[in-house]
SERO-4910 file (N, C-alpha, C, O; in steps of 0.05 Angstrom, whole numbers):
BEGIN
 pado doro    nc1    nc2    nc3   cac1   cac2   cac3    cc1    cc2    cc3    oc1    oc2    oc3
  Unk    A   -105   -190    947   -127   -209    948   -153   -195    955   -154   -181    976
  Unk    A   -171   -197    939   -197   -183    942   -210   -192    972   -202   -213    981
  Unk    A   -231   -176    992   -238   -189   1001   -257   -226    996   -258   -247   1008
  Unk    A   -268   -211    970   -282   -247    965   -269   -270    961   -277   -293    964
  Unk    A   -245   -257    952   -224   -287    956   -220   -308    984   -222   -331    991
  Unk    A   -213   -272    997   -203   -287   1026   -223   -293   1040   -218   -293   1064
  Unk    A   -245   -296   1035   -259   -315   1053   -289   -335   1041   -310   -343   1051
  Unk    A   -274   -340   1011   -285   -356   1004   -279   -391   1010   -259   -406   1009
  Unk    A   -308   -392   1015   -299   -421   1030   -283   -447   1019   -283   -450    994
  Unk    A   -270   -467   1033   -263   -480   1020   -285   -506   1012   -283   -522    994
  Unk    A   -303   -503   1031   -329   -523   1013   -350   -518   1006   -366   -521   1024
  Unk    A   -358   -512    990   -385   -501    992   -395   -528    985   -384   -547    974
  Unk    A   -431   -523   1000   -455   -549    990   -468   -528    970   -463   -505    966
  Unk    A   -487   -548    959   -511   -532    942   -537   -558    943   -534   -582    937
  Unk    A   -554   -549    950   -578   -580    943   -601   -567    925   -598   -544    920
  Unk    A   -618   -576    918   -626   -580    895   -652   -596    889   -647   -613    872
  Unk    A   -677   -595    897   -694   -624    891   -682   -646    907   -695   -665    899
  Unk    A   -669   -653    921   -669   -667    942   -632   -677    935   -621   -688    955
  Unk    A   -621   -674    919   -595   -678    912   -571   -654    926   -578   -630    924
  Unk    A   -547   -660    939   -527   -640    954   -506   -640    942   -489   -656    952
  Unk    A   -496   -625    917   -475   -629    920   -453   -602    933   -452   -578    935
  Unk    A   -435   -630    941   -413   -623    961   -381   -613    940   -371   -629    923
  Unk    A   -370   -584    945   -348   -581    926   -331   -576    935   -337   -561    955
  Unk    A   -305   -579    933   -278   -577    948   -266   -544    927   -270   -538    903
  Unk    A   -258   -536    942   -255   -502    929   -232   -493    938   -231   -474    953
  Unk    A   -209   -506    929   -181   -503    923   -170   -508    900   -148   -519    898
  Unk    A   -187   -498    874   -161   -505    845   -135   -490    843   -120   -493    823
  Unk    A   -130   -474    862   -106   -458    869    -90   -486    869    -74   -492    851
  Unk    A    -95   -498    885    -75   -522    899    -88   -547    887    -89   -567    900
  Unk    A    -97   -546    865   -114   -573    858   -136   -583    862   -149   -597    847
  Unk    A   -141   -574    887   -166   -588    911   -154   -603    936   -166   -615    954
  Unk    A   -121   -596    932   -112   -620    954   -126   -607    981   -135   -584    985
  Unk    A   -124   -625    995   -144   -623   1018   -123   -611   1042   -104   -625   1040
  Unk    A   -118   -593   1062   -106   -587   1078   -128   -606   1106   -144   -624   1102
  Unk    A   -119   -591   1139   -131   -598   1159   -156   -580   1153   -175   -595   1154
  Unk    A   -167   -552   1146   -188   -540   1149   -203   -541   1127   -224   -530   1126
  Unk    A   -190   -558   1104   -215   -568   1082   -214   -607   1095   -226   -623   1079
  Unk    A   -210   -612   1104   -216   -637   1117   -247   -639   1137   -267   -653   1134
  Unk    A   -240   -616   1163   -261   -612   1172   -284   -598   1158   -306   -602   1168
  Unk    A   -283   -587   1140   -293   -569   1128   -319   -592   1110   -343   -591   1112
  Unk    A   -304   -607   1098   -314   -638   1081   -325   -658   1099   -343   -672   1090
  Unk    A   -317   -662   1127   -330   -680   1149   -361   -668   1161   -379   -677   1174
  Unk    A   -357   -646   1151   -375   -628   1179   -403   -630   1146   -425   -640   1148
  Unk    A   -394   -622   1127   -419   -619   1100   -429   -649   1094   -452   -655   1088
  Unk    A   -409   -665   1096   -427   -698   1100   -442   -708   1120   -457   -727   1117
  Unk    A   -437   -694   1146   -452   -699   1166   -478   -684   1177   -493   -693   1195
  Unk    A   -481   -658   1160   -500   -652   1158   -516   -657   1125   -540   -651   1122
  Unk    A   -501   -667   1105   -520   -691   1088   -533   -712   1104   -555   -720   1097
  Unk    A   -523   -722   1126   -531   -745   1131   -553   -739   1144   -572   -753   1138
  Unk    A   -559   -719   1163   -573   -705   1180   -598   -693   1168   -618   -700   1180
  Unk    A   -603   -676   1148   -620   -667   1127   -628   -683   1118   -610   -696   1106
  Unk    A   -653   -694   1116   -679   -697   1114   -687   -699   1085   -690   -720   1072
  Unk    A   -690   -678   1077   -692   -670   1047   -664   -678   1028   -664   -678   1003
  Unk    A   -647   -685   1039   -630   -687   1011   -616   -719   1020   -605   -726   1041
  Unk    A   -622   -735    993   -623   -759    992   -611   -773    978   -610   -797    980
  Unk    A   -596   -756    954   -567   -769    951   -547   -739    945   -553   -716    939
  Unk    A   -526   -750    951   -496   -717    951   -487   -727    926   -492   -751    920
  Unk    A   -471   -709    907   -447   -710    893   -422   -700    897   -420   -678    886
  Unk    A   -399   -707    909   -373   -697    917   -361   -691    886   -361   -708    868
  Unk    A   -352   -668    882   -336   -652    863   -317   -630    876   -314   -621    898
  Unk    A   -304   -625    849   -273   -615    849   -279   -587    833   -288   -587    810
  Unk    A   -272   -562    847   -278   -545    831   -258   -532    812   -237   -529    824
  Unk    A   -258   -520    780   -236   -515    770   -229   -540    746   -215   -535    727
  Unk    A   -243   -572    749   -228   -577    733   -207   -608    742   -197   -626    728
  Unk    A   -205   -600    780   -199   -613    781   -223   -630    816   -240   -620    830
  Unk    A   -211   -658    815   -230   -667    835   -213   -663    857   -214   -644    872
  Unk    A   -197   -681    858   -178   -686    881   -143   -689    881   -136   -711    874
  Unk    A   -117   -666    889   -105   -682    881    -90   -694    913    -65   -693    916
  Unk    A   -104   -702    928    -90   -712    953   -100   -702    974   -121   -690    973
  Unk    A    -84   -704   1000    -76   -684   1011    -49   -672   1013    -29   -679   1001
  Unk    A    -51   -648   1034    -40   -625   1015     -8   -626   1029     -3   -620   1052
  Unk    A      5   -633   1014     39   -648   1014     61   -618   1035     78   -618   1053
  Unk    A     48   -598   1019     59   -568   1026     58   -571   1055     77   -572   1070
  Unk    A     28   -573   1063     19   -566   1093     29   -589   1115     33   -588   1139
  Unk    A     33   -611   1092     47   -637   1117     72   -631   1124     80   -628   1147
  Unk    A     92   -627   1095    117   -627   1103    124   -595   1121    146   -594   1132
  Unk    A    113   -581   1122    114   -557   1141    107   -565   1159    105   -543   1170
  Unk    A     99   -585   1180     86   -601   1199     59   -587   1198     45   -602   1210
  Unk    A     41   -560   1188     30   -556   1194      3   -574   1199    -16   -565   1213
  Unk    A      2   -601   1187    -16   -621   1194    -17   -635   1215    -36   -651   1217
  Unk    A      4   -631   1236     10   -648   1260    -15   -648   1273    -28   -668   1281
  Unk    A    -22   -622   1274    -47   -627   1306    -73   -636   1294    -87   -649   1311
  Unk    A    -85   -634   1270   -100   -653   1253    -96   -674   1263   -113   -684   1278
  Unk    A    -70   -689   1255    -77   -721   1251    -69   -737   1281    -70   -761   1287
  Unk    A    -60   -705   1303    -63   -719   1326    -93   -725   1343    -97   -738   1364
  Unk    A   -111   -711   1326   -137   -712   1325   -151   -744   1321   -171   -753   1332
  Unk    A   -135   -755   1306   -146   -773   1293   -144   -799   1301   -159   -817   1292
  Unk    A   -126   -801   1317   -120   -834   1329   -152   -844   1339   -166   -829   1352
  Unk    A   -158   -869   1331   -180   -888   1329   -174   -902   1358   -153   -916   1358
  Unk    A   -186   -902   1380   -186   -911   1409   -195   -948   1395   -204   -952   1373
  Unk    A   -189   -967   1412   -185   -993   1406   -215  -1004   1405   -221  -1023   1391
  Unk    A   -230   -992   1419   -252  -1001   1424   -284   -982   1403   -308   -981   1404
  Unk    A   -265   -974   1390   -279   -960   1352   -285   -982   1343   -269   -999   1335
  Unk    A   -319   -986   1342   -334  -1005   1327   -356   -996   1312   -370  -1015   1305
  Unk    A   -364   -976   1305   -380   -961   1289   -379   -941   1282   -376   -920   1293
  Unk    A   -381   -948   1253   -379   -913   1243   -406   -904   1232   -410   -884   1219
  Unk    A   -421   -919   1239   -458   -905   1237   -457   -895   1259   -455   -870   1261
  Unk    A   -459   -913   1280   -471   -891   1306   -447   -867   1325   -451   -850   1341
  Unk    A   -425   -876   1315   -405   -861   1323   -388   -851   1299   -369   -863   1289
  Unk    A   -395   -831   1293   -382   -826   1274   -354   -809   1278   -353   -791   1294
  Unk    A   -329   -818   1261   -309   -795   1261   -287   -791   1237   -277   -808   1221
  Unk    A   -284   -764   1239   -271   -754   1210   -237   -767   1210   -221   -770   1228
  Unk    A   -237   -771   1187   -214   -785   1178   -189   -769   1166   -195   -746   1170
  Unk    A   -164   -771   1153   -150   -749   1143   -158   -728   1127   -152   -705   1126
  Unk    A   -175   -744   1112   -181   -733   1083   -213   -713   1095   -223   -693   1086
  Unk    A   -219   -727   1113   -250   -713   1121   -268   -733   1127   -265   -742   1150
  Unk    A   -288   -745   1110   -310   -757   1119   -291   -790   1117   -301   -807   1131
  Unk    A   -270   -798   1104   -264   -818   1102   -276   -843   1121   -282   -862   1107
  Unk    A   -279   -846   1141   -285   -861   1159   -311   -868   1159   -320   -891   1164
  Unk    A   -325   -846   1154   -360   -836   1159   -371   -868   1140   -357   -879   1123
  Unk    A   -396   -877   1148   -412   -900   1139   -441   -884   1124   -458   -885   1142
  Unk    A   -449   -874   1107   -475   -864   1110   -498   -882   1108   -495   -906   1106
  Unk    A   -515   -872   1107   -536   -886   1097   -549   -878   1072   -567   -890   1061
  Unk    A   -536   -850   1063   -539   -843   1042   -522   -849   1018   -498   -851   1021
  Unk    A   -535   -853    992   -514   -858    968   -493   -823    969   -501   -801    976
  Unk    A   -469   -832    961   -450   -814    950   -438   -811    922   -420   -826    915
  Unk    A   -447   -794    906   -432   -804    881   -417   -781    873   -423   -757    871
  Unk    A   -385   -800    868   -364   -773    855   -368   -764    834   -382   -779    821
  Unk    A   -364   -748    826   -364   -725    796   -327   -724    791   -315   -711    808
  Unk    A   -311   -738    768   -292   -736    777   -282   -715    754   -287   -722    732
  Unk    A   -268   -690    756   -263   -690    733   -227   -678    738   -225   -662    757
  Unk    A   -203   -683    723   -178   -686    720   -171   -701    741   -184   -722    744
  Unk    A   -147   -696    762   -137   -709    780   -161   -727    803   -183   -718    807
  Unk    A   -154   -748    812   -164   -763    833   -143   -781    845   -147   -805    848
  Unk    A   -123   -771    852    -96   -780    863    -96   -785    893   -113   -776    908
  Unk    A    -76   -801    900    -70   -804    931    -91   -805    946   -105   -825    946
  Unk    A    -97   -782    964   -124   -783    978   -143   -780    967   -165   -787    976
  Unk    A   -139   -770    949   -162   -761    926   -181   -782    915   -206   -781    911
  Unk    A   -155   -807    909   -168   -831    903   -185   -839    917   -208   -843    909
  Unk    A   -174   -842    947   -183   -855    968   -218   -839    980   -235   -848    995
  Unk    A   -216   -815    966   -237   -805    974   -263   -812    954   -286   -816    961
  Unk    A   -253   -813    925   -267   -824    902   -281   -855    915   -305   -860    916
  Unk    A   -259   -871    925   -265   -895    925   -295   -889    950   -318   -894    944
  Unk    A   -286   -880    974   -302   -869    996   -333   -872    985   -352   -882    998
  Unk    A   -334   -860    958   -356   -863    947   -373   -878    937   -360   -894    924
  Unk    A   -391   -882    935   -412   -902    924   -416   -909    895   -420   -932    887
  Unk    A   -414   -886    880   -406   -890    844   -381   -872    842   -367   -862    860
  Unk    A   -379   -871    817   -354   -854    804   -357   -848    779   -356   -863    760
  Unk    A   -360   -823    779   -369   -820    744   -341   -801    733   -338   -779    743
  Unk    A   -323   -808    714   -304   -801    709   -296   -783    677   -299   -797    656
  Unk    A   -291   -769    675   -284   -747    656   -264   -774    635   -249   -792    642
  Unk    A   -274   -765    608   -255   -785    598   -218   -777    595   -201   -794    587
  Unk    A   -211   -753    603   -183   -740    609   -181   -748    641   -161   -744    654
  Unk    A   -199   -758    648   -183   -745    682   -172   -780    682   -177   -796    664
  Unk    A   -160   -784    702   -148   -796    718   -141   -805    750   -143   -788    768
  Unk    A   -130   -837    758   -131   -838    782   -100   -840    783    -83   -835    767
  Unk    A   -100   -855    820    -67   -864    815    -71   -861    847    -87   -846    859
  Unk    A    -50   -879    857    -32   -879    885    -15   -865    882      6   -878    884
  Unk    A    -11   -842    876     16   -820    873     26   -821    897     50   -824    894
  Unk    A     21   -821    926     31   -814    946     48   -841    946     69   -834    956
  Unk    A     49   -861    941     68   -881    933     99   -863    939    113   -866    959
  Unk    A    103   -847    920    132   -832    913    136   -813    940    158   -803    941
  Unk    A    122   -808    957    143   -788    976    130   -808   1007    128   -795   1028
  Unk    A    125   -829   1006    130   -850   1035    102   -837   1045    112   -823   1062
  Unk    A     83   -834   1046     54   -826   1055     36   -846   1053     26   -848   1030
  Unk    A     29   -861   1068     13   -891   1067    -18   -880   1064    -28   -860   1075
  Unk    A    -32   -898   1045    -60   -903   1054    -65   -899   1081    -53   -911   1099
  Unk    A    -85   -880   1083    -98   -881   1111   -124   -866   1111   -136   -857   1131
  Unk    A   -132   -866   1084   -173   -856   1091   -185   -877   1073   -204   -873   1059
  Unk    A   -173   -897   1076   -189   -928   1077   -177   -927   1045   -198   -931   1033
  Unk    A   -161   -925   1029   -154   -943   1012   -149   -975   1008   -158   -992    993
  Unk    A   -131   -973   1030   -124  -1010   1030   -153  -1025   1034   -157  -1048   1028
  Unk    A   -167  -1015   1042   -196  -1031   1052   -217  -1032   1022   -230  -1051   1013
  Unk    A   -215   -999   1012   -248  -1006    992   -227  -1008    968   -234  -1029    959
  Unk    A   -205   -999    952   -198  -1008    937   -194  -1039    923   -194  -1041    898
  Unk    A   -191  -1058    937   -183  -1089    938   -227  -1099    938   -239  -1117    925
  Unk    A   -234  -1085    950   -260  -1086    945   -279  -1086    919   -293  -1102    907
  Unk    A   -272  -1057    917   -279  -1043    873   -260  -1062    868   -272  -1083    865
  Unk    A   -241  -1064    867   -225  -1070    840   -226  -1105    846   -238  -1116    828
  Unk    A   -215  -1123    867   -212  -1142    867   -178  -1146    875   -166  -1125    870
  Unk    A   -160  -1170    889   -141  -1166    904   -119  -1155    883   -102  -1137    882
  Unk    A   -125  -1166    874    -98  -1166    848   -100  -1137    831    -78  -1127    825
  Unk    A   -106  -1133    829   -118  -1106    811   -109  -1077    839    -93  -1058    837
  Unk    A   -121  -1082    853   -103  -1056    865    -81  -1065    887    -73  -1045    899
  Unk    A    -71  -1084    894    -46  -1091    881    -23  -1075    869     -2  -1065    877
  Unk    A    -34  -1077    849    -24  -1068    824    -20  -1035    824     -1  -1021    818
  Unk    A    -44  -1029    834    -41   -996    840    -29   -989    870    -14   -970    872
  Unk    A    -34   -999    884    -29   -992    915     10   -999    913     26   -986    926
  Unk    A     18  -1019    896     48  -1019    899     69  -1004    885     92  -1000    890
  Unk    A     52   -997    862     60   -979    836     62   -953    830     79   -938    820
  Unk    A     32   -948    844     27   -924    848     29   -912    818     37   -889    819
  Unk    A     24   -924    788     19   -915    771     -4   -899    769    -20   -894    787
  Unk    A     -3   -891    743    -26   -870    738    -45   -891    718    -40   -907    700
  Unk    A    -69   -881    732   -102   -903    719   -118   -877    703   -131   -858    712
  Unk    A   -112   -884    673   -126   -868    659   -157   -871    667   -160   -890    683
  Unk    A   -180   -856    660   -210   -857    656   -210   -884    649   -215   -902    665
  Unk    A   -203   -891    615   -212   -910    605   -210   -932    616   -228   -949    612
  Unk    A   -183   -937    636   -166   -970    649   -193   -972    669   -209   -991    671
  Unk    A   -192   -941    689   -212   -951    704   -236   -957    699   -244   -980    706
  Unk    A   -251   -941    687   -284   -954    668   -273   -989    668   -288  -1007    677
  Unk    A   -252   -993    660   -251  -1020    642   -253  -1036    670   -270  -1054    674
  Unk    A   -238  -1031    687   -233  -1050    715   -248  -1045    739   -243  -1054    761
  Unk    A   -272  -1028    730   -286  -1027    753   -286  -1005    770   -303  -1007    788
  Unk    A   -274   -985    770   -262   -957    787   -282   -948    786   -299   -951    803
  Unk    A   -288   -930    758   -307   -915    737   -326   -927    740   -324   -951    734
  Unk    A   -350   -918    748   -377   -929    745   -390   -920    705   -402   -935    690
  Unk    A   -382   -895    702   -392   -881    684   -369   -872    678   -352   -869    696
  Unk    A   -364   -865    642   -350   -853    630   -361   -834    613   -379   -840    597
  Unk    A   -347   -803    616   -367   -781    605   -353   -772    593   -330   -778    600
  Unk    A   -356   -749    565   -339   -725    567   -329   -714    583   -335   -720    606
  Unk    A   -306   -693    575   -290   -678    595   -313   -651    595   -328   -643    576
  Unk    A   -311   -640    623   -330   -627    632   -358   -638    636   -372   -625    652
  Unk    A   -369   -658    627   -393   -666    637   -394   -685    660   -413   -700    658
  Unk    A   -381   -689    680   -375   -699    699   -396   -699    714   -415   -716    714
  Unk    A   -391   -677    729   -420   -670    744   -452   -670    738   -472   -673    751
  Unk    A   -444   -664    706   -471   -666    696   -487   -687    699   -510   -687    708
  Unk    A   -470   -708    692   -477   -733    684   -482   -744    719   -502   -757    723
  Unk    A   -466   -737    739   -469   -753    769   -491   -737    777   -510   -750    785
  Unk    A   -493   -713    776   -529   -705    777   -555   -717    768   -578   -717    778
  Unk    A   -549   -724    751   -573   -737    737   -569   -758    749   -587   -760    766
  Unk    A   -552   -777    748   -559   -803    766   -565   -797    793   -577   -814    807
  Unk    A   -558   -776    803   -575   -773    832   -605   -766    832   -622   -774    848
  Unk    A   -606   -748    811   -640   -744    815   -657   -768    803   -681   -770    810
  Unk    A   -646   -784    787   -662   -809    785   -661   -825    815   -683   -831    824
  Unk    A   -645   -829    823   -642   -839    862   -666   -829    870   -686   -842    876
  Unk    A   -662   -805    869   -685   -784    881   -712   -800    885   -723   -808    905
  Unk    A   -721   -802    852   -754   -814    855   -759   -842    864   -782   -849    870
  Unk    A   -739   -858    865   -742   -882    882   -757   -884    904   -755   -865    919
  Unk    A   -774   -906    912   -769   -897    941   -753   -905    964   -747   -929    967
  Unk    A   -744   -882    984   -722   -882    994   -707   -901   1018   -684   -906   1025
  Unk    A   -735   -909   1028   -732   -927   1053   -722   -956   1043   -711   -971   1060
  Unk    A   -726   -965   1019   -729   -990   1001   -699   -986    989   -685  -1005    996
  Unk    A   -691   -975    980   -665   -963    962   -641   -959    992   -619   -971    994
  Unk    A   -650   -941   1012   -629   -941   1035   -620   -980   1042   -599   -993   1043
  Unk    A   -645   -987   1045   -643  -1012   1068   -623  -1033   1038   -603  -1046   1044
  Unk    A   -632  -1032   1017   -616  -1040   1001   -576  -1029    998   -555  -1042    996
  Unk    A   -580  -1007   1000   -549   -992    998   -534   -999   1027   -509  -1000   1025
  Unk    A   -543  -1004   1053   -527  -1011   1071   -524  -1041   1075   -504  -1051   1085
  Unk    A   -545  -1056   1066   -541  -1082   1061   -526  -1091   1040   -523  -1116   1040
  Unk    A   -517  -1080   1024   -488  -1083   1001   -465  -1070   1010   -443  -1072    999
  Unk    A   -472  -1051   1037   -449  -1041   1044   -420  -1069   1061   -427  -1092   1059
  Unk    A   -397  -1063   1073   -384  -1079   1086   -393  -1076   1112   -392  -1054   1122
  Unk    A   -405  -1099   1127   -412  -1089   1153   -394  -1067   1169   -370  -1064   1166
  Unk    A   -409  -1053   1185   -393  -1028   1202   -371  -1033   1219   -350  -1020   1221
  Unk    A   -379  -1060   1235   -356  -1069   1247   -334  -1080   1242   -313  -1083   1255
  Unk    A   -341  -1086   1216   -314  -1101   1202   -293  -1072   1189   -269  -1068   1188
  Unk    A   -317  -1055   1179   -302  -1038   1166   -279  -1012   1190   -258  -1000   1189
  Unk    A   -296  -1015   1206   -277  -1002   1234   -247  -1018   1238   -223  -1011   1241
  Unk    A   -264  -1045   1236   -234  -1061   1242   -216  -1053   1237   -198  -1043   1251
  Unk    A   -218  -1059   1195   -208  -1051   1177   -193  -1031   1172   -174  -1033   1157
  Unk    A   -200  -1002   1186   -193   -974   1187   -185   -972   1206   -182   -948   1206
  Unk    A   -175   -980   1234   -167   -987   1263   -144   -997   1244   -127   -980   1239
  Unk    A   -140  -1018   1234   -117  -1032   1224    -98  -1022   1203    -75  -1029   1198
  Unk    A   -116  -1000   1189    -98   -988   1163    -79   -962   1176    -57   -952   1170
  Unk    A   -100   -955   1200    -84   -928   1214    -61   -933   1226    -43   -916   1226
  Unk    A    -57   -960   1239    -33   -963   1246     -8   -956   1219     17   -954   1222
  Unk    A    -17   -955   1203      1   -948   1186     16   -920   1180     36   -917   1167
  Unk    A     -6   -890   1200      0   -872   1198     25   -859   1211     29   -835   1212
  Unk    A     45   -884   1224     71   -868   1241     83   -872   1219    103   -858   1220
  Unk    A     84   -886   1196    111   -887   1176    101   -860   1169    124   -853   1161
  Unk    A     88   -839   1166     88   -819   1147    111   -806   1171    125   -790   1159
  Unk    A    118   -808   1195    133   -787   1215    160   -803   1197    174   -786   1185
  Unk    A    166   -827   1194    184   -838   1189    197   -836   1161    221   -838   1159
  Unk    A    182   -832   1140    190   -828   1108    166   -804   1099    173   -793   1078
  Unk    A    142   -795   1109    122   -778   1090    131   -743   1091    131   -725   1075
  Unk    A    138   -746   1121    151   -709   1117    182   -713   1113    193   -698   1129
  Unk    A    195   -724   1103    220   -721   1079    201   -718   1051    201   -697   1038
  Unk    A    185   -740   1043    174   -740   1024    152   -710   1016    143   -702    995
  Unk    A    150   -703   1036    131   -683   1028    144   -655   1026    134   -634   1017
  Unk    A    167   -659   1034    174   -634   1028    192   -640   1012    207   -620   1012
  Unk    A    205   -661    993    209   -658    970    192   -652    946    199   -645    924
  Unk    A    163   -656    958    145   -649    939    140   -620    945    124   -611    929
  Unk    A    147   -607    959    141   -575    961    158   -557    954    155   -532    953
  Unk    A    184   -575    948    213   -559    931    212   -565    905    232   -564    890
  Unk    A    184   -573    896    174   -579    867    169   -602    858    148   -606    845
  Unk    A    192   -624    863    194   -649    858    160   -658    844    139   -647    852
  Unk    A    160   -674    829    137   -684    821    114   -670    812     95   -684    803
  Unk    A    112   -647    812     93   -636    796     84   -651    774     96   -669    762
  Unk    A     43   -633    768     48   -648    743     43   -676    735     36   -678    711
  Unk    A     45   -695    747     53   -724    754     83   -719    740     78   -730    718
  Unk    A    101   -713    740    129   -707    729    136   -724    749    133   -716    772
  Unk    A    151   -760    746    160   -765    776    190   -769    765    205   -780    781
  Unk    A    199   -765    744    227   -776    728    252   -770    750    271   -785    753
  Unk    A    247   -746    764    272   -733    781    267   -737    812    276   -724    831
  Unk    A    248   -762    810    244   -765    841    269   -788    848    273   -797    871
***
């Protein structure tokens, strides 16, 4: 391994005319997210939020792909334990503007006041989804795809799926995904609301850039006070994520069996026939 490998980061930012985008830099592994690309993704949104000059982000996937989870390898090795013992939400969590805190996936929890728009291009699975959804638009590769994959090895929603999904989509509609955990081509989602934008494959980003620098010339104080006033109030959405976390002891209970059948190969691929 060269040295530039080994210490190339796993997120890099880039901004731009007032636009950040944010890139996850694991196509080794997909993009799945471990504990040190979690913090890594919490810590680059929070200094989006903090910077001044940059006024809307684009979250992308480098390689090809966006997101495919998090990272199944590193759970079922327990090496994720002291992460997500990080993470328990105290009872009296009622804001995630003025108190902000990182979630499994990373910023999951975070409220901004800034727009976020994904760049999606191949996988947006499991957390992946949940991190797409996290987002404010979604501009989707016409090859890529979504899905509740983590459905198949017992790993619950827990960076706010159950909350903004039923939101985008409507009750019934993810539903449909949250129990199934099928796979949501580009096109299904464009059609049901997921997909804000449908692009060529590789113009992903292209295309979520340009809708940010049009953001850009708006003006911004008029456009913010509009984007948090369509947001779910903060306190509700704490609730909301207070209530979905309780869901994180079944992963002790079914997610590391599940995850380390996914690390003895099982499911690659989306291959789930031999699960």
């Amino acid at each position: 391994m060269s040295g530039t490998e080994k210490f190339k980061p796993l997120v890099e930012t880039n901004q731009q005319d007032g636009v950040m985008t944010v890139t996850i830099c694991r196509p080794e592994h997909r993009n799945a997210v471990n504990p040190e690309t979690a913090r890594a993704l919490y810590a680059a949104f929070l200094q989006f939020e903090a910077d001044e000059a940059a006024k809307v982000a684009v979250l992308t996937g480098e390689g090809g792909y966006f997101c495919a989870g998090f990272d199944l390898k590193a759970a079922g090795a327990g090496n994720s334990d002291d992460w997500l013992a990080e993470l328990d939400i105290e009872a009296h969590w009622r804001d995630p503007v003025t108190d902000p805190r990182p979630g499994p996936m990373g910023p999951s929890r975070l409220m901004l006041s800034k727009p976020v728009i994904a760049a999606i291009e191949g996988p947006a699975v499991a957390g992946g989804m949940e991190l797409a959804a996290w987002c404010n638009m979604r501009i989707m590769a016409e090859d890529a795809f979504a899905g509740v994959f983590c459905r198949r090895w017992g790993v619950p929603l827990i960076d706010g799926g159950t909350v903004r999904l039923p939101q985008i989509l409507g009750q019934g509609r993810a539903n449909d995904l949250i129990l199934t955990g099928r796979k949501l081509p580009a096109e299904e989602a464009y059609r049901i609301g997921f997909a804000d934008r449908i692009c060529p494959s590789g113009e992903a980003l292209d295309m979520a850039k340009g809708i940010a620098h049009e953001i850009t010339r708006f003006p911004q104080a008029c456009m913010r006070a509009d984007h948090l006033s369509a947001q779910m109030p903060s306190q509700d959405l704490a609730e909301a994520l207070r209530r979905e976390w309780r869901s994180a002891k079944t992963f002790l209970a079914e997610g590391r069996a599940g995850a380390q059948r996914f690390a003895s190969g099982l499911g690659r691929s989306g291959d789930f026939s031999r699960i």
